[in-house]
C-alpha positions as a printed Julia matrix, in Angstrom:
536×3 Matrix{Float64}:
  12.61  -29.17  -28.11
  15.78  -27.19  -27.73
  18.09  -29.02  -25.09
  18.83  -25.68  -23.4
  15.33  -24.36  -23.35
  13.87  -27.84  -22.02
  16.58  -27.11  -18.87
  15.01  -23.66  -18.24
  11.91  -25.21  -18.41
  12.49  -27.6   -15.76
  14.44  -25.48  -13.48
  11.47  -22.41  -13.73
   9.14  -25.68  -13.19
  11.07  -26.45   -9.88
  10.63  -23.35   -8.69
   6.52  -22.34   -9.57
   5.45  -26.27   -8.94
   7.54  -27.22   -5.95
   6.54  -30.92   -4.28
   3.75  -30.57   -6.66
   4.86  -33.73   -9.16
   3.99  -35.96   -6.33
   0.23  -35.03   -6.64
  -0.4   -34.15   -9.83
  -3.99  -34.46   -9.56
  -4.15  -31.3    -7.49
  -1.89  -29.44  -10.12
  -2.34  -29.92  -13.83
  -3.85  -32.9   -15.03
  -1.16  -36.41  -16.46
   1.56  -37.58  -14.96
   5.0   -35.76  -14.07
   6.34  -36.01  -17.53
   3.24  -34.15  -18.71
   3.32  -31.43  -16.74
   6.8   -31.0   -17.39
   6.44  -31.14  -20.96
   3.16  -28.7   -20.62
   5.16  -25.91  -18.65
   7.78  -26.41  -21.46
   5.46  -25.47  -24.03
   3.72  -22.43  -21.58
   7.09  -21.35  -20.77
   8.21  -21.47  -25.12
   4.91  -19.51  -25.46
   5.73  -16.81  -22.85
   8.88  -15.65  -24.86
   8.39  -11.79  -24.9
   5.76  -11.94  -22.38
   7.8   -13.66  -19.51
   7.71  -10.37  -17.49
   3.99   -9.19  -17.42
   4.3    -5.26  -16.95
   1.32   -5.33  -13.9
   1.17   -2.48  -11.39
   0.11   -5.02   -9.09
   0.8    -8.86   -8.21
  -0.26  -10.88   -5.08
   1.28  -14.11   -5.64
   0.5   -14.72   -1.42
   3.99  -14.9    -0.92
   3.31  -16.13    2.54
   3.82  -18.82    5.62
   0.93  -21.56    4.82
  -1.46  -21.1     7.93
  -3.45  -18.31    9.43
  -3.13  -15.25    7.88
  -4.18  -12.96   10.61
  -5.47   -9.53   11.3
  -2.24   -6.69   10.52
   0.08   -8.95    8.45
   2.16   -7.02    6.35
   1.32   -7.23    2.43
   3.72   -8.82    0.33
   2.45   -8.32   -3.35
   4.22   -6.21   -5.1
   1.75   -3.1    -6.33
  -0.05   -3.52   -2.72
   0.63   -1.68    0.44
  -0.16   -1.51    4.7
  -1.41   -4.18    6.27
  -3.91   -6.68    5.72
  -7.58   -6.14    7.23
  -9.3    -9.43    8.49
 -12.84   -9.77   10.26
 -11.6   -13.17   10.61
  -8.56  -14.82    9.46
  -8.12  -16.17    6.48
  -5.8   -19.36    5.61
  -3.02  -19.52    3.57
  -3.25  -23.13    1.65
  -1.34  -24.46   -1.46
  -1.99  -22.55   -4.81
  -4.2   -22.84   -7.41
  -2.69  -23.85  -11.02
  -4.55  -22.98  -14.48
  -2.84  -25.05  -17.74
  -0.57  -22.5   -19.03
  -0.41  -19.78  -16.96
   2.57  -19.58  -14.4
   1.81  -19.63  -10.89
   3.67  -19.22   -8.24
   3.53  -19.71   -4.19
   0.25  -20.42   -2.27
  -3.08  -18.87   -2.22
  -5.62  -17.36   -0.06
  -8.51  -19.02    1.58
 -11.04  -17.4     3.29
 -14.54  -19.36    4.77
 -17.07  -17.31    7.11
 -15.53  -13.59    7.01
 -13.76  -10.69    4.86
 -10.01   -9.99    4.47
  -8.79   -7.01    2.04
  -5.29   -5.65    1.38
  -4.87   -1.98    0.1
  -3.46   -0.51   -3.43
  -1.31    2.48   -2.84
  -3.16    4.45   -6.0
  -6.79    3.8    -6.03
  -7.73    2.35   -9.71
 -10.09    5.4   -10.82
  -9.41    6.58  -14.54
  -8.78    4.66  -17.56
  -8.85    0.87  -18.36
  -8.38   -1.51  -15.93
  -7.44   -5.5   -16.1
  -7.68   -7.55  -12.87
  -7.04  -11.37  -12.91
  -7.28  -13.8   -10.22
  -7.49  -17.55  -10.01
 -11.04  -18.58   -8.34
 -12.14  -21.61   -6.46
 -15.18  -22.3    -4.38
 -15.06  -25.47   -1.98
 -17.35  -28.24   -3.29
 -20.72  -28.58   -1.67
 -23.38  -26.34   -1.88
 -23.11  -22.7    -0.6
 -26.73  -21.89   -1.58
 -27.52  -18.38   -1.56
 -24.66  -17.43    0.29
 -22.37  -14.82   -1.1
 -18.65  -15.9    -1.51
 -16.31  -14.01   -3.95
 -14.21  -11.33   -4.63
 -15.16   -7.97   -3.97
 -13.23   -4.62   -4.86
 -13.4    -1.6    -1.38
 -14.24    1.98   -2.55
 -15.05    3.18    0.62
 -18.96    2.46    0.18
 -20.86    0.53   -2.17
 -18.58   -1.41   -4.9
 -18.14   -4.52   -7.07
 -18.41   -7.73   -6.32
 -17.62  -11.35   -8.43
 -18.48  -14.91   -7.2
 -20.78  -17.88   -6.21
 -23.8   -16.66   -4.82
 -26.86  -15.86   -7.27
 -29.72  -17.91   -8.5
 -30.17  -20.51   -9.51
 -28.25  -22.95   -7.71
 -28.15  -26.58   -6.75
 -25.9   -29.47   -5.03
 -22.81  -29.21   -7.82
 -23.24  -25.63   -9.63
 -24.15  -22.13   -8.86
 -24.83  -19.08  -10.64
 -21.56  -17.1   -11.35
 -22.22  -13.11  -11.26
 -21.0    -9.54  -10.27
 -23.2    -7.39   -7.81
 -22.78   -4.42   -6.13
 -21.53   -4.57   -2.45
 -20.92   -2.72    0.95
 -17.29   -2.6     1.14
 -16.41   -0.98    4.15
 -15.45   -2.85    7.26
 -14.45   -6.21    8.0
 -17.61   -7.91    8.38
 -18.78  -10.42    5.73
 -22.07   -9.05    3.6
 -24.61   -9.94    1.42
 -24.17   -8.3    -2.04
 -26.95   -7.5    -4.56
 -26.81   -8.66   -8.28
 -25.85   -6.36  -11.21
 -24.95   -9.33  -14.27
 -25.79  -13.1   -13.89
 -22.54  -15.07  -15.68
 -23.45  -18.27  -16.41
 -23.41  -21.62  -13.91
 -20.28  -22.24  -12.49
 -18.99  -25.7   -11.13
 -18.07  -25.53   -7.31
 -14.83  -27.61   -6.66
 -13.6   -26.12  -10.2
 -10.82  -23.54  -10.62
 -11.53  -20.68  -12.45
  -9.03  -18.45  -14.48
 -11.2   -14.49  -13.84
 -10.37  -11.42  -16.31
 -12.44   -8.55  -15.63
 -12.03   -5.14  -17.84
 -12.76   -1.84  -16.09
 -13.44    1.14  -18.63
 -13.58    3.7   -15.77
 -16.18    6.99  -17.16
 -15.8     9.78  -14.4
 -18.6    11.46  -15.68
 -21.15    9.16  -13.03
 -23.08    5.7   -12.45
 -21.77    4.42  -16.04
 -18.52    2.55  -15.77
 -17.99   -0.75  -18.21
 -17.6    -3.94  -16.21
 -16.7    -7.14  -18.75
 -15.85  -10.98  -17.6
 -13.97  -13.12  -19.22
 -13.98  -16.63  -17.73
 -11.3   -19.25  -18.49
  -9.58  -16.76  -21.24
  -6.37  -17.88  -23.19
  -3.32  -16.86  -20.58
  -0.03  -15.24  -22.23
  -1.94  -13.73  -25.65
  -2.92  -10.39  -26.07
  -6.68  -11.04  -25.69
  -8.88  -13.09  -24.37
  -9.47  -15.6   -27.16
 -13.3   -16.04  -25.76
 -16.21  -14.72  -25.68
 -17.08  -12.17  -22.18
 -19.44  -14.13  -19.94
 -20.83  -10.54  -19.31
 -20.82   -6.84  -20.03
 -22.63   -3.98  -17.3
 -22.45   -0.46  -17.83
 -24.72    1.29  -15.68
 -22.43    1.0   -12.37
 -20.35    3.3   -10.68
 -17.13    1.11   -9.61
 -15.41    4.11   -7.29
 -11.93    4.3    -6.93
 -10.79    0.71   -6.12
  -8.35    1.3    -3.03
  -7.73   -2.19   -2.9
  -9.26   -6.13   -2.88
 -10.73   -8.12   -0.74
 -12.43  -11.92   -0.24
 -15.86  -12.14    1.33
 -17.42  -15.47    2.4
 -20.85  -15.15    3.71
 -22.17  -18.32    5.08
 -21.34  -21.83    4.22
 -18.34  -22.91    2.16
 -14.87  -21.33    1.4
 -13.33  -19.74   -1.53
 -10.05  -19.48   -2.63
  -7.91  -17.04   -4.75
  -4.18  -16.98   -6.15
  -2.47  -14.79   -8.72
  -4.53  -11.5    -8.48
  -2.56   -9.35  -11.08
  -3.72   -5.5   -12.23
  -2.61   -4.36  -14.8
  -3.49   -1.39  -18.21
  -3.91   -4.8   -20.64
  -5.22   -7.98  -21.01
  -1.87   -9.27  -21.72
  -0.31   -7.5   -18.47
  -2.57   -9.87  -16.52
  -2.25  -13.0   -18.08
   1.78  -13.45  -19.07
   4.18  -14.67  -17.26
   5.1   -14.58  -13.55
   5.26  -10.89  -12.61
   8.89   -9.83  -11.92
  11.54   -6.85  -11.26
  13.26   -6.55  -15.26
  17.05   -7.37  -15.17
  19.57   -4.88  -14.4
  20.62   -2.63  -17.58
  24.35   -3.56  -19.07
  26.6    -1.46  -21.01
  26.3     1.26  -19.13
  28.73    4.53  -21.15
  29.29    7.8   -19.91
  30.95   10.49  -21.95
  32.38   14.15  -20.45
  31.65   17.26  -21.98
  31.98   20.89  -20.76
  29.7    21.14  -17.16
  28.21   17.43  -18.98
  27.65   14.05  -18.5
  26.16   12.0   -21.86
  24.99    8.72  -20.29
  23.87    5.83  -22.42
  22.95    1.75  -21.68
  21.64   -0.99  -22.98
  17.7    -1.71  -22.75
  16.96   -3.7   -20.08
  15.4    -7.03  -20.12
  11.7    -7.94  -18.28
   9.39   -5.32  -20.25
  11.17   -2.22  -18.25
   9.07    0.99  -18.39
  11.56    3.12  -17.51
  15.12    3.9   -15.64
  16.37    5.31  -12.26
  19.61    7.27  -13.33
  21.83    7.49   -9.9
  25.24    9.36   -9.24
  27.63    9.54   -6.63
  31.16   11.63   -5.69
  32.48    8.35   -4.32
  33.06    5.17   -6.26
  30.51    2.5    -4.55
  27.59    5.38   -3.78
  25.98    6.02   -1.79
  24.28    6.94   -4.94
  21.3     9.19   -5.38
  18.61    9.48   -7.46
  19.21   12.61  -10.22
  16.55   11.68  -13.1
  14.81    9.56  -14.77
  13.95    7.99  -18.35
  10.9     6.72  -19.69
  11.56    3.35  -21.43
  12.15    3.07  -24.3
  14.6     5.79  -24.21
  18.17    4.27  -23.24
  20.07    7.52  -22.73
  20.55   10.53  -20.12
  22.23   13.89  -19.75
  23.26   15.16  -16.53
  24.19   18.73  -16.02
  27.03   18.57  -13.57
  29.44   21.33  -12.76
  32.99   20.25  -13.95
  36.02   20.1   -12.14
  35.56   16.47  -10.38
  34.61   13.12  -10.79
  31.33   11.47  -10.93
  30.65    7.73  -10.54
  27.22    6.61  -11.97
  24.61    3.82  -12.02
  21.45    2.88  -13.74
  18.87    0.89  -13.06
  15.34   -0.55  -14.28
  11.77   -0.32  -13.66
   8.52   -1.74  -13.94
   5.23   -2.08  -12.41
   6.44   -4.69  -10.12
   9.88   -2.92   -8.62
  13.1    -2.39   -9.4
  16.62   -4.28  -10.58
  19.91   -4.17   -8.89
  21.97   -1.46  -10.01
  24.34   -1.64  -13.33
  27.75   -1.63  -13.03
  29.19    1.54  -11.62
  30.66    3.87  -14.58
  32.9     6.99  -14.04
  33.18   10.06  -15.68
  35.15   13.62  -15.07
  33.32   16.6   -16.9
  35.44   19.69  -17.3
  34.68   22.99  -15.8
  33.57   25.5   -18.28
  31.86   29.28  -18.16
  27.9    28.91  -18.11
  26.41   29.31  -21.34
  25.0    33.19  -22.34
  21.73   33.96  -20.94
  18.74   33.87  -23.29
  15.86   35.63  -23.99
  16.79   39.11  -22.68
  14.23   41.63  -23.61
  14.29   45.34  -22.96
  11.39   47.46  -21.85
  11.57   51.52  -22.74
  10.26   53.6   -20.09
  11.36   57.21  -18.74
  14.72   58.11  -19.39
  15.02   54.32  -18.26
  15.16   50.42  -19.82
  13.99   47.51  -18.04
  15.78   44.64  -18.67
  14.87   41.02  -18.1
  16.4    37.5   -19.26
  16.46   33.94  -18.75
  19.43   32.58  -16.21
  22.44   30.31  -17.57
  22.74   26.93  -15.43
  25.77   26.99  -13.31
  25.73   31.18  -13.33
  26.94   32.45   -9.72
  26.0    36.37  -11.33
  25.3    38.53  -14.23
  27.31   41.3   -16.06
  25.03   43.86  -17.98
  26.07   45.55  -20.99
  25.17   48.64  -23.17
  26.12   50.64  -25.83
  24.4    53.4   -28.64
  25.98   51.53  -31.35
  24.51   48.37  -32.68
  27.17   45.79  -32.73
  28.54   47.36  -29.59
  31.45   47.89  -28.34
  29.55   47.47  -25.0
  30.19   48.96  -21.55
  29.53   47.05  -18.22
  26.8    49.08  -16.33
  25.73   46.82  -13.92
  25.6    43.45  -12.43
  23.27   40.72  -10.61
  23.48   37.91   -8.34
  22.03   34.48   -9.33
  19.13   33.8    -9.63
  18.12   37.77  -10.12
  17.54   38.01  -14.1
  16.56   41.51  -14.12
  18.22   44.86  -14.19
  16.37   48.66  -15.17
  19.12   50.75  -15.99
  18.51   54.65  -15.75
  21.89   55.43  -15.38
  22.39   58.88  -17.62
  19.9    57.57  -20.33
  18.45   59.9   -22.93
  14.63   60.07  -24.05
  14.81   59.39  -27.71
  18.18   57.68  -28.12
  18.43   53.97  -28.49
  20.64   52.1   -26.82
  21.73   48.23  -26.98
  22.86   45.72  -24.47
  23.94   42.07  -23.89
  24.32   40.38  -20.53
  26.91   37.86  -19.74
  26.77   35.26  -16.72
  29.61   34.22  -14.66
  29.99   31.0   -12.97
  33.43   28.89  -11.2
  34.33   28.39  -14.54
  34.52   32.08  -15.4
  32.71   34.73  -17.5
  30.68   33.43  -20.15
  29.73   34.94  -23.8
  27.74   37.54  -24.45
  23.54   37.02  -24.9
  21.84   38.26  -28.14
  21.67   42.15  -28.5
  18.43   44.14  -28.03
  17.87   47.65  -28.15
  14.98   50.01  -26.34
  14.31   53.98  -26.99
  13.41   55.84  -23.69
  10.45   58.0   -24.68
   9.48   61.13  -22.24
   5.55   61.28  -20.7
   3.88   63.19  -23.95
   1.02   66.02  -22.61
  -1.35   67.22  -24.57
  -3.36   69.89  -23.01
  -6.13   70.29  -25.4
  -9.97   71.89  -25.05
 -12.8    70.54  -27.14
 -15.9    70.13  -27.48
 -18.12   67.58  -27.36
 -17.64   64.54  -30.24
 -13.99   66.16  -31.29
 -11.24   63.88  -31.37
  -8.17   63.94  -29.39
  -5.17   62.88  -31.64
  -1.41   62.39  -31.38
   0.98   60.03  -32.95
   1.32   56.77  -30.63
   4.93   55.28  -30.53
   5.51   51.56  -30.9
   6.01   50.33  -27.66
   4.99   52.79  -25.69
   1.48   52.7   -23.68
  -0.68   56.24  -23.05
  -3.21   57.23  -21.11
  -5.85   59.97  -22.12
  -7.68   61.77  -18.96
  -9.68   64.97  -18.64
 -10.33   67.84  -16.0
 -13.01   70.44  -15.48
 -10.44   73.34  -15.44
  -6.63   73.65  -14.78
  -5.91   75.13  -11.56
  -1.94   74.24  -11.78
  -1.1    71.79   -9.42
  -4.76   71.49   -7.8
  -5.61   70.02  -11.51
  -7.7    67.33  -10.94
  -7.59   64.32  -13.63
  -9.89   61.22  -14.61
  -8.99   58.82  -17.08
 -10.78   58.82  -19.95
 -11.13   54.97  -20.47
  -8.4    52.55  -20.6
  -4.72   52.7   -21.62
  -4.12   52.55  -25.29
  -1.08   50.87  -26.57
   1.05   52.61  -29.11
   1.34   51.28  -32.65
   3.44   54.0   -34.78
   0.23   56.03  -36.13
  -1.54   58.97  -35.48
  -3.89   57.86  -32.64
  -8.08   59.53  -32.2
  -9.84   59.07  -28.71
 -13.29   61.15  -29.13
 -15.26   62.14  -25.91
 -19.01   62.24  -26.0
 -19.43   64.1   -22.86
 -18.69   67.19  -22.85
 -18.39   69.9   -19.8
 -17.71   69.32  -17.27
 -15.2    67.63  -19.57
 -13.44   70.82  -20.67
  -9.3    70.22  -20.76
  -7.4    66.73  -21.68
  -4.42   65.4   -21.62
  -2.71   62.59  -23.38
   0.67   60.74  -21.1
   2.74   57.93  -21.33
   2.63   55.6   -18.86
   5.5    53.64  -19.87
């Protein structure tokens, strides 16, 4: 073995197996030497996998002793305060042959403690692992697992089922009350297989949430292969006919005799989240670059080690922060562009993240973008009306206001005929306009860096409210030529009586489309005069 790698190895086996080499039956089986040499070879198979990407990891980070009612949660991916009917006991941890462990575990005999998620597990596929233990001795028909709260009834896994006897008991999920604190009986969904009490068990179930009702996909895997991408053994045990809820959390129930204990409860989208290495923040990203532009800032880094799924991007005004928070990027993207007004310098950071938290921040980079005009506004459109054009557009970043253009000419030269303040993006000029003549316009935005270039030209033709006073009879068409563009309305009357005329519309508006347009009326009197109008 590598010289440098069997160092690591120690060290990391200082640190997940303290005081343990002293009692190696109550770790992994051989001597010292052999367990050294065995987290040598877990640790050579972890490489890529050493950072498990779970959005949640109890390692029971905690004081051995009484975990009581209220303590704070510690796991990284859980939140609030832990709920005990009675408390439980924090022991020394549970160890499985090749996968990393780390800190104590949980022990719970006669009562019910639960910790919360801060997202309920609802949608998707779901992978929750735990090391499991029941005390040795019989717990007969008692109930003593693992159960998952949804507010009513939910999963359950553990010791508990028939058959049973003095050394093994049937292993199983069942469906549960999991509200409150008090410990409960829970009634069987999928029978496992006979477990050994005394014996530690390595637990992978597979959630395949369906929203559609009572028909979510519960498998078990017991003692799977840790740090591969699946299993490597058969399921103990598939049920689909269950409706798991939204898991807000997970708890340890102990109904009767005995005790149970669980370590390493890990959630995660993959088998492989679950089962790698110990869960940690990635590394802090290095080679952090940024490069100015006009009103720009190009930032790029290097990936981050520890499976990152993504990157805070911070900046500052004053070397040393206090920075803030301006974007993100979704891993495995390595780059950033921030859209800073010019003029001044900006100090920046970056850092990464993962299901479990956050790194330190990179080093701190600078970078002084110059001030330039804001770009031209896009998407300006112009709507013809009544000796009138509406105008509309989309704003420039860093615009302060708006300079709007026109001219009869295509190609311009354009006059100023009116202006905005940011954000407004809209202007309807019926300043002297003519019905029939077309006119063009750009807008312009200014900004602190001054006036910017002109937007792409469009052009509108006011067109004049066209009526037709006609009188037909029944089942003769009304016709006129429709403008593009331009939206009419056809109505009738009884008689004209001047302004006393009163007018229905004849059906709905009919949009213009540069031919000669037919509306026939079936009706006839009192449907005696019409009239055909623009109404835009």
């Amino acid at each position: 073995m590598n010289l440098a790698m069997n160092m690591i190895a120690q060290t990391t086996l200082t640190r997940l197996f303290p005081a343990r080499c002293a009692n190696s039956a109550n770790s992994l089986p051989g001597p010292c030497t052999m367990l050294t040499f065995l987290a040598s070879l877990a640790l050579l198979a972890m490489a890529g996998v050493a950072h498990a990407a779970v959005t949640g990891y109890e390692s029971f980070n905690y004081a051995t002793g009484s975990l009581a009612n209220g303590a704070p949660a510690t796991g990284a991916g859980f939140t609030g305060n832990w709920n005990c009917g009675a408390a439980g006991t924090v022991i020394s941890g549970l160890t499985y042959t090749g996968l990393p462990v780390t800190n104590n575990a949980l022990s719970s005999g006669g009562g019910r403690q639960f910790v919360s998620l801060p997202s309920p597990l609802s949608s998707g596929t779901k992978w929750i692992s735990f090391l499991f233990k029941t005390s040795a001795g019989n717990p007969g028909a008692n109930i003593n697992g693992v159960y998952f709260p949804n507010g009513g009834t939910g999963l359950w896994f553990g010791f508990g089922l028939n058959p049973y006897s003095q050394t093994q008991g049937q292993l199983g999920i069942g469906s549960m009350n999991t509200a409150g604190t008090a410990a409960l009986g829970a009634a069987s969904l999928q029978q496992l297989g006979l477990g050994t009490y005394g014996n530690t068990y390595l637990v992978a179930m597979q959630i395949q949430f369906n929203t559609s009702g009572n028909n979510d996909a519960i498998t078990v895997y017991l003692n799977p292969l840790p740090n591969q991408a699946t299993p490597g053994v058969t399921a103990a045990g598939t049920y689909g006919a269950f409706d798991v809820g939204a898991i807000s959390g997970v708890g340890l129930n102990v109904q009767g005799a005995g005790s149970i204990m669980v370590d390493e409860i890990r959630i995660g989208d993959t088998y492989a989240d679950v089962v790698g290495g110990i869960a940690t923040a990635p590394d802090a990203p290095t080679g952090l670059n940024a490069t100015p532009g006009a009103n720009q800032v190009s930032l790029s880094w290097t990936a981050a080690t520890g499976s990152p799924t993504g990157y805070n991007v911070k900046r500052s005004t004053v070397s040393g922060g206090s920075y803030t928070v301006i974007g993100t990027a979704a891993a495995p993207a390595v780059t950033y562009n921030d859209y800073i007004l010019g003029g001044q310098t900006y100090y920046y950071v970056v850092s990464a993240i993962n299901g479990t938290g956050e790194s330190t921040n990179s080093l701190e980079v600078s970078a002084a973008p110059t001030l330039a005009a804001p770009a031209a506004p896009s998407g300006l459109t112009g709507t013809a009306g009544n000796a009138q054009v509406a105008l509309s557009w989309t704003g420039s970043t860093f615009a302060t206001g708006y300079n709007v253009k026109r001219s009869t000419a295509s190609g311009g030269p354009y006059n100023p005929i009116g202006t905005t303040t940011a954000p407004t993006v809209t202007l309807t000029d019926s300043n002297g306009l003519n019905n029939g003549t077309t006119y063009y316009y750009v807008v312009s935005a200014t900004g602190e860096g001054g006036p910017g270039p002109d937007s792409s030209p469009v052009s509108a033709t006011p067109v004049a409210p066209i009526p037709l006073l006609i009188t037909i009879a029944p089942g003769v068409g009304i016709t006129w030529f429709a403008s593009n563009s331009v939206t009419y309305q056809v109505q009738w009357s009884s008689a004209l009586l001047g302004t006393n005329t009163i007018w229905n519309s004849l059906g709905g508006s009919i949009a213009g489309n540069g031919a000669t347009n037919t509306v026939f009326d079936p009706v006839g009197p009192p449907h005696n005069v019409y009239q055909v109008f623009s109404i835009q």
